[in-house]
Structure formats: C-alpha cells, structure tokens
PDB file of N, CA, C, O and CB in Angstrom:
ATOM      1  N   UNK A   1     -11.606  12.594  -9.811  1.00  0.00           N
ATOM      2  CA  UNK A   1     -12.394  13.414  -8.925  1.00  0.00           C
ATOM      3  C   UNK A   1     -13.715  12.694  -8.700  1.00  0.00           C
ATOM      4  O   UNK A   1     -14.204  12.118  -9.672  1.00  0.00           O
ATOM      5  CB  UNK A   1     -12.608  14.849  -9.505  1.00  0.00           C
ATOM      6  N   UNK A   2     -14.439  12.653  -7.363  1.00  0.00           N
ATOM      7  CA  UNK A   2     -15.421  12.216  -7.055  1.00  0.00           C
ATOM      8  C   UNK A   2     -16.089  12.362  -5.924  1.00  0.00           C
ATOM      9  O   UNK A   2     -15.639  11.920  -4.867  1.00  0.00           O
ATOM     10  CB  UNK A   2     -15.303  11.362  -7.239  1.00  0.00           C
ATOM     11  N   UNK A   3     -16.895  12.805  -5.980  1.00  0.00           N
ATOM     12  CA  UNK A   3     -18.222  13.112  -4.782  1.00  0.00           C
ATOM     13  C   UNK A   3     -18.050  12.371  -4.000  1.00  0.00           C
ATOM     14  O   UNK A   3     -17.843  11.188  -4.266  1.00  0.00           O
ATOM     15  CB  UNK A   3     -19.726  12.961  -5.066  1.00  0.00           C
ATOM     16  N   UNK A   4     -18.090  12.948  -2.535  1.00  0.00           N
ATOM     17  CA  UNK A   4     -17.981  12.094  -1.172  1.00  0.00           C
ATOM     18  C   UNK A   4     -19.032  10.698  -1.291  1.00  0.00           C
ATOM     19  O   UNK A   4     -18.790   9.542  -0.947  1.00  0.00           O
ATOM     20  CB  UNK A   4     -18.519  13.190   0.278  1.00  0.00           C
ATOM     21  N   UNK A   5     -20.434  11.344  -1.988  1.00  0.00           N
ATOM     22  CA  UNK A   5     -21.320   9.816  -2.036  1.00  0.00           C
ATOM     23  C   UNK A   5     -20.599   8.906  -2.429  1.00  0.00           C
ATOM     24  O   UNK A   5     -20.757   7.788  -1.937  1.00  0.00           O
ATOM     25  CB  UNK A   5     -22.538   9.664  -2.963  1.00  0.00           C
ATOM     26  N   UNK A   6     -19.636   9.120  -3.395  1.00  0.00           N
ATOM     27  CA  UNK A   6     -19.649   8.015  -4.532  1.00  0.00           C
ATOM     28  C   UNK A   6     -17.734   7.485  -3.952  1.00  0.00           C
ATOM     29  O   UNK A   6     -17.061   6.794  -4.716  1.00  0.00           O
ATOM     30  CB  UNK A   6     -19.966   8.937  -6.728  1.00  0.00           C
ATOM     31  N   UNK A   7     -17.278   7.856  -2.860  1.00  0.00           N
ATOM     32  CA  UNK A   7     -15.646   7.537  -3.052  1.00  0.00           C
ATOM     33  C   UNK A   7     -15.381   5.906  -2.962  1.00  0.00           C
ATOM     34  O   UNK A   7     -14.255   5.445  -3.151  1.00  0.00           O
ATOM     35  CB  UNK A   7     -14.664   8.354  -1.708  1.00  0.00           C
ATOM     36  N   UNK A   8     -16.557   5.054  -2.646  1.00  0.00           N
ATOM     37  CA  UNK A   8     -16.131   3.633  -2.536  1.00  0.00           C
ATOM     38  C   UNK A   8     -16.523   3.279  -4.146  1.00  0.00           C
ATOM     39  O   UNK A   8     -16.231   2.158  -4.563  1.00  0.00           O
ATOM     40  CB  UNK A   8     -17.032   2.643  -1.190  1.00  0.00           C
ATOM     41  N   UNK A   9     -17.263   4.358  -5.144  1.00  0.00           N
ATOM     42  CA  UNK A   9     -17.603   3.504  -6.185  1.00  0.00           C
ATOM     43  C   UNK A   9     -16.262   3.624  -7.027  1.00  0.00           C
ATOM     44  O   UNK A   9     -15.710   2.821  -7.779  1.00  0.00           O
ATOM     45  CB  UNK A   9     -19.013   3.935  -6.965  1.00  0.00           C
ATOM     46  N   UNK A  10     -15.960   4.813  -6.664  1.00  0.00           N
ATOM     47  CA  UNK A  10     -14.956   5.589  -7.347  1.00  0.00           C
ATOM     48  C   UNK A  10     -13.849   4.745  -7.094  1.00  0.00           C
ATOM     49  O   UNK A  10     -13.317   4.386  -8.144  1.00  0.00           O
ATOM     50  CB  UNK A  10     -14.763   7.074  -6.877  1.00  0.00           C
ATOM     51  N   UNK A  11     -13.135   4.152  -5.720  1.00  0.00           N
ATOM     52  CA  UNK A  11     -12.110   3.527  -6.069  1.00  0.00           C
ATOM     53  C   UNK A  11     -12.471   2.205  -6.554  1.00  0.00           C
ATOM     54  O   UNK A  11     -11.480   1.672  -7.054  1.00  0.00           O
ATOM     55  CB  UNK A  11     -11.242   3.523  -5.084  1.00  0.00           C
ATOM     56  N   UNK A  12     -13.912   1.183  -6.619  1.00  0.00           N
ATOM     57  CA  UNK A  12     -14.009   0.278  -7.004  1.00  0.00           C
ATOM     58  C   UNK A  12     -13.434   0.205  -8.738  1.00  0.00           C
ATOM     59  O   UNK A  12     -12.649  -0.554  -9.306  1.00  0.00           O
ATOM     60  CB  UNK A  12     -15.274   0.030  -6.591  1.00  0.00           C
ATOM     61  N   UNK A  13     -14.043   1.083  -9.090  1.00  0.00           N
ATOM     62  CA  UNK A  13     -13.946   1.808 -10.690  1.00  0.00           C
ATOM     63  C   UNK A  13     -12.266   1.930 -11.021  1.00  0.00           C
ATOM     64  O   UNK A  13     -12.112   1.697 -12.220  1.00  0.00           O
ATOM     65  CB  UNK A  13     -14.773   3.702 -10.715  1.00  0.00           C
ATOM     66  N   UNK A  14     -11.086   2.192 -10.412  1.00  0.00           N
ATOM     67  CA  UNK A  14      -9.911   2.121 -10.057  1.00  0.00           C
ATOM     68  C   UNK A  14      -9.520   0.966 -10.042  1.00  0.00           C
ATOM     69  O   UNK A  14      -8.866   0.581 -11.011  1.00  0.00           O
ATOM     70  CB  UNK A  14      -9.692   2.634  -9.089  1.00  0.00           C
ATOM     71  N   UNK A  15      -9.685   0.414  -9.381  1.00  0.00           N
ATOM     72  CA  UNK A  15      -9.726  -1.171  -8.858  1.00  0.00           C
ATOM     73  C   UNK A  15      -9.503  -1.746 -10.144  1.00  0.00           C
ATOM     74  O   UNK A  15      -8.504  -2.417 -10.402  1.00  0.00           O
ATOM     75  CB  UNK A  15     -11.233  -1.798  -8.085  1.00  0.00           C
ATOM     76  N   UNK A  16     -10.519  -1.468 -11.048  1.00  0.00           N
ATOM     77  CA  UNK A  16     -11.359  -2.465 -12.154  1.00  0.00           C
ATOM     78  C   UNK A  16     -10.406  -2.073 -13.130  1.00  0.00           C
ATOM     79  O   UNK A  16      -9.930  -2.933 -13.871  1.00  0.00           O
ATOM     80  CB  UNK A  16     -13.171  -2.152 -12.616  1.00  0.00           C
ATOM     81  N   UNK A  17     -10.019  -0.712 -13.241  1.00  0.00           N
ATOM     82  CA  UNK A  17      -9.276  -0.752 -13.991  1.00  0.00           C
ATOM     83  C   UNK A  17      -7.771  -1.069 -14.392  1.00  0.00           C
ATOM     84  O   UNK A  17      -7.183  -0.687 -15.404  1.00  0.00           O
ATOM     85  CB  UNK A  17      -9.539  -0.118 -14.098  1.00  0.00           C
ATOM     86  N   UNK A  18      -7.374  -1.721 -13.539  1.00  0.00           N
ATOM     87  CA  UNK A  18      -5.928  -2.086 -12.849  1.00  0.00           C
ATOM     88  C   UNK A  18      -5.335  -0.770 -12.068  1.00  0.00           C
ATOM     89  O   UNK A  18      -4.137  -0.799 -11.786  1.00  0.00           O
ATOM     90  CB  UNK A  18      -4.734  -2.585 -14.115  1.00  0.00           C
ATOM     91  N   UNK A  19      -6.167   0.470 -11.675  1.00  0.00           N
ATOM     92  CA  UNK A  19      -4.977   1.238 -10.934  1.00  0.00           C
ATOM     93  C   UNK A  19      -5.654   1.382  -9.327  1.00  0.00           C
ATOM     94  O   UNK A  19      -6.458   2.273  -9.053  1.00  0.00           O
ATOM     95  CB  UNK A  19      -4.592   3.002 -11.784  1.00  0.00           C
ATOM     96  N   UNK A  20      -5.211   0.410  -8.388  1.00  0.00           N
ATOM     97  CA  UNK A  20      -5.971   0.131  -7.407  1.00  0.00           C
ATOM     98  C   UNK A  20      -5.694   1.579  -6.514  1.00  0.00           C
ATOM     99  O   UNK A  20      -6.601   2.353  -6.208  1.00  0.00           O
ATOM    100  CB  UNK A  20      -5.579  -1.364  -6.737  1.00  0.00           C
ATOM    101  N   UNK A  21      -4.373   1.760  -6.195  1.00  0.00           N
ATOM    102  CA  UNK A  21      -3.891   2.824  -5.843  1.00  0.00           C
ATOM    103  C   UNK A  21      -4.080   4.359  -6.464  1.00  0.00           C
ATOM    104  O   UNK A  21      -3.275   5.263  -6.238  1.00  0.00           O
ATOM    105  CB  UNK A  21      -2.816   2.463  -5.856  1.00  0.00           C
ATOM    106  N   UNK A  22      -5.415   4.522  -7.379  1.00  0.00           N
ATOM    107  CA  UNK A  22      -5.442   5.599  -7.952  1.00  0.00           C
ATOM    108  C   UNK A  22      -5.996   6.732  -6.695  1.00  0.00           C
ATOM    109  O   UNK A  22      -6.977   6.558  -5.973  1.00  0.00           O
ATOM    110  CB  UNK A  22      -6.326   5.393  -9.286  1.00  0.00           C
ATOM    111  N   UNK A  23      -4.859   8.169  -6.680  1.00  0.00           N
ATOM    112  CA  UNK A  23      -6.047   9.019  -5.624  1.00  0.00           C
ATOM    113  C   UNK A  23      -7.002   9.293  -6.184  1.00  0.00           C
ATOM    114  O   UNK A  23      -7.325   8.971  -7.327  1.00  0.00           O
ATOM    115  CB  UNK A  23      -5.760  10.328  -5.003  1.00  0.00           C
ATOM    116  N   UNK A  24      -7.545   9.911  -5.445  1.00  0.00           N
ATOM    117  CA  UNK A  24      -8.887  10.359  -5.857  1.00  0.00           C
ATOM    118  C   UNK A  24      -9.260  12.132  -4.736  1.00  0.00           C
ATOM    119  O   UNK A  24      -9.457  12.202  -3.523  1.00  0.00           O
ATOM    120  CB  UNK A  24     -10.166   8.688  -5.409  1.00  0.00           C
ATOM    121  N   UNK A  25      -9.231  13.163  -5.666  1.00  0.00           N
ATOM    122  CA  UNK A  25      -9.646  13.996  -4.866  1.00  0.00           C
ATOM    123  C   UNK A  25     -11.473  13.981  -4.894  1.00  0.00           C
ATOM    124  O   UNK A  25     -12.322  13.461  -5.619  1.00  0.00           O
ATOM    125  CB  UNK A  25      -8.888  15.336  -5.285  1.00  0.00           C
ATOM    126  N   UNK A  26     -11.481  14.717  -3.872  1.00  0.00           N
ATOM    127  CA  UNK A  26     -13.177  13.977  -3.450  1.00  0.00           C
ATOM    128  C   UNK A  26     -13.638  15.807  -3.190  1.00  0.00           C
ATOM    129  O   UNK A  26     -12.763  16.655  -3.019  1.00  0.00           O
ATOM    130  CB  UNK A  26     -13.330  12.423  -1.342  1.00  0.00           C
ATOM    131  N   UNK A  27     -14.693  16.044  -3.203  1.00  0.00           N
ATOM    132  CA  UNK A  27     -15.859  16.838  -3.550  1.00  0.00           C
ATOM    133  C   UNK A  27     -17.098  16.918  -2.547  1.00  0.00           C
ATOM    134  O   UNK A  27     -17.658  15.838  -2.359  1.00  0.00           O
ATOM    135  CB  UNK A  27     -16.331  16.313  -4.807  1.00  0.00           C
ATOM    136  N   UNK A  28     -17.479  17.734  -2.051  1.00  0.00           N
ATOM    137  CA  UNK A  28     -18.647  17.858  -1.437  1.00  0.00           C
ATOM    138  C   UNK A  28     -19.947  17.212  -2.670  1.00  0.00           C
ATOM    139  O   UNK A  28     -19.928  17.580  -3.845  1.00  0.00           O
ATOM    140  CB  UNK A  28     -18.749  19.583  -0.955  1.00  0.00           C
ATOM    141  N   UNK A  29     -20.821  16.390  -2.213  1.00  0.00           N
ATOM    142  CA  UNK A  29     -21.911  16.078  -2.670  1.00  0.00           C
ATOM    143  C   UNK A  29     -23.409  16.644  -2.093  1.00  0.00           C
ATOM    144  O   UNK A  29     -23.780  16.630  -0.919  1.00  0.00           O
ATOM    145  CB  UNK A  29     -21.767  14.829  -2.609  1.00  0.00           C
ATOM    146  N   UNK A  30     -23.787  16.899  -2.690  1.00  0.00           N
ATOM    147  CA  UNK A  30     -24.003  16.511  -4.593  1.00  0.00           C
ATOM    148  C   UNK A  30     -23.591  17.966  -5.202  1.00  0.00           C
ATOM    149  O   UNK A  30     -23.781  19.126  -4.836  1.00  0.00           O
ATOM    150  CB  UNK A  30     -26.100  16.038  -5.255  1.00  0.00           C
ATOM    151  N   UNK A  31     -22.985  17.396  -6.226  1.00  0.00           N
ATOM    152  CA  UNK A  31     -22.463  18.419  -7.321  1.00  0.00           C
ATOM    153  C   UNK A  31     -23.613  18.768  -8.332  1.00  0.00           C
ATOM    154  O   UNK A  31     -24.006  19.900  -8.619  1.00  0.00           O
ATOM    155  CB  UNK A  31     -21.165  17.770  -8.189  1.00  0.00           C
ATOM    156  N   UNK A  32     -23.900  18.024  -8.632  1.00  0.00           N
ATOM    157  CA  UNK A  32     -25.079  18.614  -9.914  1.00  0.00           C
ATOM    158  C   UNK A  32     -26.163  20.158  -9.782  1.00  0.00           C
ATOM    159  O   UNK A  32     -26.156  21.141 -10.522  1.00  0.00           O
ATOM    160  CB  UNK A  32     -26.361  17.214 -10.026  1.00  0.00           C
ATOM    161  N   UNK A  33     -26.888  19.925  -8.755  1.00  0.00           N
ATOM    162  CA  UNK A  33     -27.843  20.882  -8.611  1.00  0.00           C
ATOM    163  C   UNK A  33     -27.192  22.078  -8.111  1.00  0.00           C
ATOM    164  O   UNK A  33     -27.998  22.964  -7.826  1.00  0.00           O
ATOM    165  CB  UNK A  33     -28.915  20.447  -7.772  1.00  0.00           C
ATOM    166  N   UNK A  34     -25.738  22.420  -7.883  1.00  0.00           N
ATOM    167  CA  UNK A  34     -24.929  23.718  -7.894  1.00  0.00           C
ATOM    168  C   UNK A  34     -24.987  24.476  -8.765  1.00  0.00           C
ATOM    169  O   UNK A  34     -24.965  23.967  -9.886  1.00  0.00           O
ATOM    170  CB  UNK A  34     -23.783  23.634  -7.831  1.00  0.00           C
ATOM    171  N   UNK A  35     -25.066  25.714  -8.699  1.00  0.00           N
ATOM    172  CA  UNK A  35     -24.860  26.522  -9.428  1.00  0.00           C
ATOM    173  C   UNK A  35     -23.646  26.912 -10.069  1.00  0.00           C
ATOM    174  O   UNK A  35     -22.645  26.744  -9.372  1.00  0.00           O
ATOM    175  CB  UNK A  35     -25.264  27.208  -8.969  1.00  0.00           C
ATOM    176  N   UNK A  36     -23.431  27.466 -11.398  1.00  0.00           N
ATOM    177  CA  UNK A  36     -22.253  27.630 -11.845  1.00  0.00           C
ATOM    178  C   UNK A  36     -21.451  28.129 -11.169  1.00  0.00           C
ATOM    179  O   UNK A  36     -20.470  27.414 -10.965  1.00  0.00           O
ATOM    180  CB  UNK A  36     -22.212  28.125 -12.730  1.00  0.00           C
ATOM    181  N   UNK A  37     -21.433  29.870 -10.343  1.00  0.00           N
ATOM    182  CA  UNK A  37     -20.586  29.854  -9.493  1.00  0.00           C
ATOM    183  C   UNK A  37     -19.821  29.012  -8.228  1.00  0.00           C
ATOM    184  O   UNK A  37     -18.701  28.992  -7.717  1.00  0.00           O
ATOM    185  CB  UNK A  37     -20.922  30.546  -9.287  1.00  0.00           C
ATOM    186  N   UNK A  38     -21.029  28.382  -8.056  1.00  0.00           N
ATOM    187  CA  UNK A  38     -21.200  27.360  -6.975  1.00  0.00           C
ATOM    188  C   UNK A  38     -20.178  26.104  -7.265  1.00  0.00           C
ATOM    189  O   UNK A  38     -19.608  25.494  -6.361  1.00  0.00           O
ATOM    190  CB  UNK A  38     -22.813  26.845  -6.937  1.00  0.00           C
ATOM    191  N   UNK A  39     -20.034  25.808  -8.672  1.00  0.00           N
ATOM    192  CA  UNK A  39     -18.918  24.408  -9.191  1.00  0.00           C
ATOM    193  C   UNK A  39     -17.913  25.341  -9.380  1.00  0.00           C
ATOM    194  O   UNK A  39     -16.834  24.777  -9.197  1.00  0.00           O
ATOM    195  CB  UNK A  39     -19.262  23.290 -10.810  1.00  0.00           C
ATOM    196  N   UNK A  40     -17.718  26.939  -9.765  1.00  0.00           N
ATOM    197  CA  UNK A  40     -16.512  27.552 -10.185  1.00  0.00           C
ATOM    198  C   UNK A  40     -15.775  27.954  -8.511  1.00  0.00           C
ATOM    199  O   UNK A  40     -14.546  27.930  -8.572  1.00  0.00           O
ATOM    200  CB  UNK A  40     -16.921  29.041 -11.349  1.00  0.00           C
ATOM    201  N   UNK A  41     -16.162  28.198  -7.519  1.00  0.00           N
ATOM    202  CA  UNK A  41     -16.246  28.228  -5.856  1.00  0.00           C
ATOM    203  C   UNK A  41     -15.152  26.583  -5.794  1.00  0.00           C
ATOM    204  O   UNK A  41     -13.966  26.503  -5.473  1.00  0.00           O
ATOM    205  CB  UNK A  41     -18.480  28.071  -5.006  1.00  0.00           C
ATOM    206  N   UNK A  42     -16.137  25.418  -6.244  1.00  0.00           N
ATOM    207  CA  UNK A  42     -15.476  24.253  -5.772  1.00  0.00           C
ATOM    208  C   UNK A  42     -13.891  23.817  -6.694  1.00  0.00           C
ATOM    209  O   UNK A  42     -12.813  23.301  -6.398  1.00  0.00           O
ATOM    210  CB  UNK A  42     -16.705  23.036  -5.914  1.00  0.00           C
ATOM    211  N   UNK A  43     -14.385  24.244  -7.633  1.00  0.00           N
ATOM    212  CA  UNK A  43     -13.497  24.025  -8.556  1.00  0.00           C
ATOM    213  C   UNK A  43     -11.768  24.689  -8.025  1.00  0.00           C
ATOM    214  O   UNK A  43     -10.665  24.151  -7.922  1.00  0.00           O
ATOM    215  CB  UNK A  43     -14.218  24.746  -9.931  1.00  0.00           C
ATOM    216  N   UNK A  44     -12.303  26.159  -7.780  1.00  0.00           N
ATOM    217  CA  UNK A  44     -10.982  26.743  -7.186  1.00  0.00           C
ATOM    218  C   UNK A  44     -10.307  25.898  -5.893  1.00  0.00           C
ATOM    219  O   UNK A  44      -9.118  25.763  -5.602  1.00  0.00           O
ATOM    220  CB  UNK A  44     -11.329  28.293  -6.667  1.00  0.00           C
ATOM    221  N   UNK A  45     -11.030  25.589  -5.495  1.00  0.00           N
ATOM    222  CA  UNK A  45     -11.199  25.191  -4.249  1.00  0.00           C
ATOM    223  C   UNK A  45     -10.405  23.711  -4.233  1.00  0.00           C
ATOM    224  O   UNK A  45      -9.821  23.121  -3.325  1.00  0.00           O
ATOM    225  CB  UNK A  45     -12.794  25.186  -3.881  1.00  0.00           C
ATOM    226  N   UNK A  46     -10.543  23.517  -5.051  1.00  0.00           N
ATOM    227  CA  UNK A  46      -9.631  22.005  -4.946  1.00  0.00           C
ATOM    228  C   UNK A  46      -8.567  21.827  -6.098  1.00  0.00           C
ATOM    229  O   UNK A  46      -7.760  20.904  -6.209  1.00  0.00           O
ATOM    230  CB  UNK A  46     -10.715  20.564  -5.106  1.00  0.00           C
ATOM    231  N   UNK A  47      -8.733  22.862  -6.893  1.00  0.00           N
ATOM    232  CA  UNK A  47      -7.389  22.664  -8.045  1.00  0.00           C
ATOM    233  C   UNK A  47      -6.593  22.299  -7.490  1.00  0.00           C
ATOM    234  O   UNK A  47      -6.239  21.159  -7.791  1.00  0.00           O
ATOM    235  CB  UNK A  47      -6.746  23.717  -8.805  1.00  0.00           C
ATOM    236  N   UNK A  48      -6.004  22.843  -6.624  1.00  0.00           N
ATOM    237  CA  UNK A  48      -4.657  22.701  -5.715  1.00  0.00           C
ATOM    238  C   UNK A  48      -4.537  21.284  -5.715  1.00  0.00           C
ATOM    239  O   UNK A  48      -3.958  20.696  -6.629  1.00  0.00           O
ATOM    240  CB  UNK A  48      -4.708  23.322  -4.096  1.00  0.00           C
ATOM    241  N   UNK A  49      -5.158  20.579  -4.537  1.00  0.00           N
ATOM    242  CA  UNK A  49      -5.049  18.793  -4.431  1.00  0.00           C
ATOM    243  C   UNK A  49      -5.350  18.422  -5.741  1.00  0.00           C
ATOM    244  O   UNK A  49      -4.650  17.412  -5.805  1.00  0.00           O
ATOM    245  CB  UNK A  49      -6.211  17.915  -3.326  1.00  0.00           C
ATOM    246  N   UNK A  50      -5.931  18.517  -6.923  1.00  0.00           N
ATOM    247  CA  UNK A  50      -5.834  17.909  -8.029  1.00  0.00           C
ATOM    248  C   UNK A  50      -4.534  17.890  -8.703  1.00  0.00           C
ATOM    249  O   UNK A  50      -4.088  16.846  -9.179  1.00  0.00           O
ATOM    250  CB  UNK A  50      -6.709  18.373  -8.752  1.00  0.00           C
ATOM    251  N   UNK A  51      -3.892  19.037  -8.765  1.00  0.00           N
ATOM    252  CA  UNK A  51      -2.495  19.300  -9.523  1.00  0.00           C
ATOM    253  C   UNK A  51      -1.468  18.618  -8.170  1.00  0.00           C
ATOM    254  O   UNK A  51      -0.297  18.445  -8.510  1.00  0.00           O
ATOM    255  CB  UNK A  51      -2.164  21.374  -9.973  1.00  0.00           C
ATOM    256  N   UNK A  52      -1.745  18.303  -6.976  1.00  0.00           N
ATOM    257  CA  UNK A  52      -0.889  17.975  -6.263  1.00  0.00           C
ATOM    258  C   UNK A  52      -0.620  16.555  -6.455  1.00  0.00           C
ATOM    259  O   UNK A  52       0.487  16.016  -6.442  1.00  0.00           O
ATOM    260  CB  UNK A  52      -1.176  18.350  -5.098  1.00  0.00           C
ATOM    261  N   UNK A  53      -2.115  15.842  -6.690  1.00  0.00           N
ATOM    262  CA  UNK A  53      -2.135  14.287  -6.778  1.00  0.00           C
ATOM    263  C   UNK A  53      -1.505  14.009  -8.138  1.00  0.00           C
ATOM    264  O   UNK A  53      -0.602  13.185  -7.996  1.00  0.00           O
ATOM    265  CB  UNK A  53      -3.705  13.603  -6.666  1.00  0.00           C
ATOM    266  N   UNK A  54      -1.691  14.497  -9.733  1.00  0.00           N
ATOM    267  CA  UNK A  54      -1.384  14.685 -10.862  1.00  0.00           C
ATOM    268  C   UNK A  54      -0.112  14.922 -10.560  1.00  0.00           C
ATOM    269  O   UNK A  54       0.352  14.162 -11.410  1.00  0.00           O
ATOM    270  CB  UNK A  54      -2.086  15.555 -11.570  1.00  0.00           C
ATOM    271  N   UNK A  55       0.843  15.369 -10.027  1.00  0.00           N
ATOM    272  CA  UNK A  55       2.344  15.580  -9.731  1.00  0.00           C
ATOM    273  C   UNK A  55       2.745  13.989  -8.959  1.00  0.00           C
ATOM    274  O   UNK A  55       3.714  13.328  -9.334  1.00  0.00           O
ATOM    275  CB  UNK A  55       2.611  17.167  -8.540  1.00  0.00           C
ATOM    276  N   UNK A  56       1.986  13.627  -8.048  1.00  0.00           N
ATOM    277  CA  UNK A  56       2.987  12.806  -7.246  1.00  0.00           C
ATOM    278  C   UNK A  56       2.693  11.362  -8.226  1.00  0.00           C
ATOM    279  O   UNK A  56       3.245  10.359  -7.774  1.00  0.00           O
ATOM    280  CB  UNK A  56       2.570  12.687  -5.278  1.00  0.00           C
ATOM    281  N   UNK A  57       1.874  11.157  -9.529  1.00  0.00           N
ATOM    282  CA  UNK A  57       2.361  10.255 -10.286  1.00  0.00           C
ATOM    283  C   UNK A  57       3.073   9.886 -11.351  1.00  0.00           C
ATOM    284  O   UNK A  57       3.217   8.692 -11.613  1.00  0.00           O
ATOM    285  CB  UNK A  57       1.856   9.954 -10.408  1.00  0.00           C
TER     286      UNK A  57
END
C-alpha cells in the first residue's frame, strides 16, 4: 500500500527488492495528518483491492 505521492518510490522499492511486478494499491495522500476515522473511512474503502491484489498472487 502506498500514497499517490509516493507510487514511483513505492514501485522503485519493489524493483529493489526483486518483485518488479509487485501491485501496489495506492491511497489518497497524505495519510498521516487524517484522523482516525478518517484512515478507518480509507481503510474500508480499499480493503476490497487489497484482498483482491493478495488473491491474484
């Protein structure tokens, strides 16, 4: 998972680690200064594509 800022660091980081092809579900940025409901909102919000990408490997 990774913040829209960060999706070229994020697959570089992939890259590096031998899984070039890793997905990556991606996130509205910036995450930090959200509020808890506010990450529990995003969180629901994308379980779905997380358990979808986690299945297709």
């Amino acid at each position: 998972m990774v913040s829209n800022a960060f999706i070229g660091l994020g697959k570089a980081q992939a890259r590096a680690l031998g899984h070039p092809g890793l997905p990556l579900a991606v996130i509205p940025h910036p995450f930090g200064s959200r509020t808890r409901n506010e990450v529990r909102a995003l969180a629901d919000k994308c379980v779905g594509e997380i358990v979808k990408l986690a299945a297709a490997k």
